[in-house]
C-alpha positions, -999 to +999 in steps of 0.1 A: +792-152+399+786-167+365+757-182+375+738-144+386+755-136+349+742-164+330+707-158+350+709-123+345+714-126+304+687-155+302+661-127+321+671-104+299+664-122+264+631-135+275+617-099+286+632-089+250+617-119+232+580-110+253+581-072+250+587-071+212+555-083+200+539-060+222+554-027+213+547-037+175+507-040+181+507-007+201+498+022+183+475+058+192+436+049+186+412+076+167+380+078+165+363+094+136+323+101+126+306+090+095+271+109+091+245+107+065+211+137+061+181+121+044+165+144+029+123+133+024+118+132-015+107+157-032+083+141-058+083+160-094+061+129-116+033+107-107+039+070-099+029+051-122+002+021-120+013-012-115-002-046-114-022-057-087-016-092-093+025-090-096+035-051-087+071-057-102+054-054-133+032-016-152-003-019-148-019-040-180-051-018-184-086-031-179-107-036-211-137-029-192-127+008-177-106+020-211-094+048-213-085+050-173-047+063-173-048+068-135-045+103-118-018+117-124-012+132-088+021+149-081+021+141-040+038+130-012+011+111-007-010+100-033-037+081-048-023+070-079-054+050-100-087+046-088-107+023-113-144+028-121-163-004-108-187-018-132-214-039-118-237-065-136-272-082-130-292-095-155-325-097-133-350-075-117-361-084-082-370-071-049-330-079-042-300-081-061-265-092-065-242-076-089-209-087-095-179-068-103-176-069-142-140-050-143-115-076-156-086-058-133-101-030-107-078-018-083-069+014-063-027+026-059-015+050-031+019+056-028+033+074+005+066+087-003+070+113+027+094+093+046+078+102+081+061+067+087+032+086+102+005+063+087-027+070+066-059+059+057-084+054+023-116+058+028-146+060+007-184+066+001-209+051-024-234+073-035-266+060-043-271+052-078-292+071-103-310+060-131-299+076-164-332+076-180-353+077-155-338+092-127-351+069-102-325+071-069-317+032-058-303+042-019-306+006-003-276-014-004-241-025-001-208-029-017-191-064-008-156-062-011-146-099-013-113-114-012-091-083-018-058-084-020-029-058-012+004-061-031+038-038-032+065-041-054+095-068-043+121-038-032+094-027-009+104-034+025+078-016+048+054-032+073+023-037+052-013-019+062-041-033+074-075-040+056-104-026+079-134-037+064-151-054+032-183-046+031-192-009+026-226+008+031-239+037-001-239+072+020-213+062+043-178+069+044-159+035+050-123+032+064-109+002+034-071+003+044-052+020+073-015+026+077-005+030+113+023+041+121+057+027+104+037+008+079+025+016+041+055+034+029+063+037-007+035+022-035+004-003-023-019-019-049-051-027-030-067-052-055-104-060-061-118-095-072-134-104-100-140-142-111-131-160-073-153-179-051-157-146-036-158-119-054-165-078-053-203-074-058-233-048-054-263-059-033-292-039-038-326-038-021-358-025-014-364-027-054-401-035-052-405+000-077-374+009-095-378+008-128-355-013-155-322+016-163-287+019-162-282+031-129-250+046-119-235+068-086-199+078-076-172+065-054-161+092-031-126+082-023-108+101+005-070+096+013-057+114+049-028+117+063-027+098+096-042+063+106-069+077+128 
């Protein structure tokens, strides 16, 4: 008999000493929601021009296109600055090559919709005129060069793709294309001057121009979707 006692006290302290720490963990479990609306941005100012070299840092200017403050373009999706390209040859032959004189050319877009949806810059050399004499030069190319394409360091979006660097005058030519999920926020596409391979005008067929300043216009054309 004291032995079924002593037994049954025993069995009792050790389902109290195991049962304890299990009624102190126990307790009701909730869940609750967190959610968040993101709202696309309403832009109200332009973005400003940055550097194409280092896009942490405002745009330094270019000496040789003063007076170029950018666009000024309220958008969602915008082309911020588009520099004017000056070109320089100091011959006259049948052909010739003209390189990029600008000491900082560049062209911004900034996509601030939020969508992802993608985009694409395009644009079309006109031929070029001569001032004085009006005499049309319409054979030729644009070669892009090395070009480079920059955002800022809190930028975190999948970067764009350059499509081609050579464009033809009279054509429209696809330079840079978003697909979709890349080229959010600000993009600094930027044009070479003094590398081993520079931006540069090739021009032909000038058996009978005449000696002028010459100059055309750079259609630029921003859309929004990739294709």
């Amino acid at each position: 008999m004291l032995k079924k006692i002593s037994f049954s006290l025993i069995l009792g302290m050790m389902l109290i000493l195991f049962s304890t720490p299990q009624q102190l963990v126990r307790a009701d479990q909730l869940e609750s929601h967190a959610t968040v609306k993101l709202r696309p941005e309403v832009p109200t100012t332009p973005v400003d021009p940055l550097d194409p070299n280092d896009p942490d840092k405002e745009y330094p200017g270019d000496g040789t296109d003063g007076g170029n403050n950018g666009t000024g373009t309220v958008a969602s999706l915008s082309l911020d600055y588009v520099s004017n390209f000056h070109f320089q040859a100091e011959t006259k032959q049948t052909s010739v090559t003209a390189p990029l004189i600008n000491q900082m050319a560049m062209v911004q877009v900034s996509d601030r919709r939020s969508t992802g949806s993608g985009w694409v810059l395009q644009v079309k050399p006109d031929a070029l005129v001569g001032r004085a004499t009006q005499a049309v030069l319409k054979y030729g190319e644009v070669i892009l060069g090395e070009l480079t394409l920059k955002a800022p360091s809190n930028n975190f979006s999948d970067r764009p793709q350059i499509v081609t660097k050579k464009l033809s005058i009279g054509e429209y030519n696809n330079i840079v294309r978003a697909s979709e999920g890349q080229g959010l926020g600000t993009w600094v596409l930027g044009f070479p001057q003094s590398q081993q391979n520079p931006t540069k005008l090739v021009l032909n067929n000038l058996n009978d121009a005449p000696a002028d300043h010459y100059s055309g216009v750079l259609n630029w054309s921003l859309t929004d979707a990739p294709n």
